[in-house]
C-alpha positions as CSV (number, residue, x, y, z in Angstrom):
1,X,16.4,3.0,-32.7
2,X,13.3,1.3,-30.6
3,X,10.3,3.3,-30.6
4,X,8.8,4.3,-27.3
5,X,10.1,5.0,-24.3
6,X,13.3,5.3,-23.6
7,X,14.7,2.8,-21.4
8,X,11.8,0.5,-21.8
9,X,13.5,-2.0,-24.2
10,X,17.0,-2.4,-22.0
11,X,14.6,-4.5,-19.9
12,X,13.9,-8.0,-19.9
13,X,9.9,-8.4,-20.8
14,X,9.6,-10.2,-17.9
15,X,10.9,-7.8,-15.0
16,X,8.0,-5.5,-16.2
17,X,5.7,-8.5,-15.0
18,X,7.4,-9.2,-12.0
19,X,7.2,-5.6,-10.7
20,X,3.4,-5.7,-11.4
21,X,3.6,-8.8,-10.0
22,X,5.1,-7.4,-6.6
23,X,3.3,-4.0,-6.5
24,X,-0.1,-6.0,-6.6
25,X,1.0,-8.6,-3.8
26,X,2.0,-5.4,-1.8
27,X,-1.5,-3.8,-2.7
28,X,-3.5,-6.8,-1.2
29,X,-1.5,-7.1,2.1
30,X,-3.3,-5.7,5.1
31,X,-2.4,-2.9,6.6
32,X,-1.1,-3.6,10.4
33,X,-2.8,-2.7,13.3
34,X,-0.4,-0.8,14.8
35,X,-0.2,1.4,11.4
36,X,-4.0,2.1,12.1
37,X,-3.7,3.0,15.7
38,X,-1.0,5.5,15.0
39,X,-2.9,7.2,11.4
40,X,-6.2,7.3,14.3
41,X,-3.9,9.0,16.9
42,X,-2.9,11.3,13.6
43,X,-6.4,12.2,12.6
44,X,-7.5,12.8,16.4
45,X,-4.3,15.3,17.0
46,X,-5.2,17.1,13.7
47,X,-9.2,17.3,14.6
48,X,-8.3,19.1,18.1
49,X,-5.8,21.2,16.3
50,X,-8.6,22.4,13.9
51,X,-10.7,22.7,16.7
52,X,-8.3,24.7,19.2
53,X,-7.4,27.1,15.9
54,X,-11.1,27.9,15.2
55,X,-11.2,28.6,18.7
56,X,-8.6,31.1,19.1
57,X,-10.1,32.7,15.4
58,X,-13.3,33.7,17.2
């Protein structure tokens, strides 16, 4: 029986080096503007939530 883990060795050598391959492509891509608008509309909803909550705590 192959030591390590199990599974590892069903694989051809290479798809291991194709899925780093992909996930690093994937890393470098930029993110979309419309992504950043919407995480900026995200951050400014939860800022006035904080806000209206400390509010109402006084």
């Amino acid at each position: 029986m192959p030591v390590g883990q199990p599974g590892v060795n069903a694989f051809h050598p290479s798809v291991a080096d194709q899925l780093r391959s992909y996930y690093q492509s994937v890393q470098e891509e930029g993110i979309p503007d419309r992504f950043m608008q919407l995480l900026e509309k995200l951050d400014a909803a939860e800022r006035s939530n904080q806000a209206i909550a400390k509010d109402v705590a006084q």
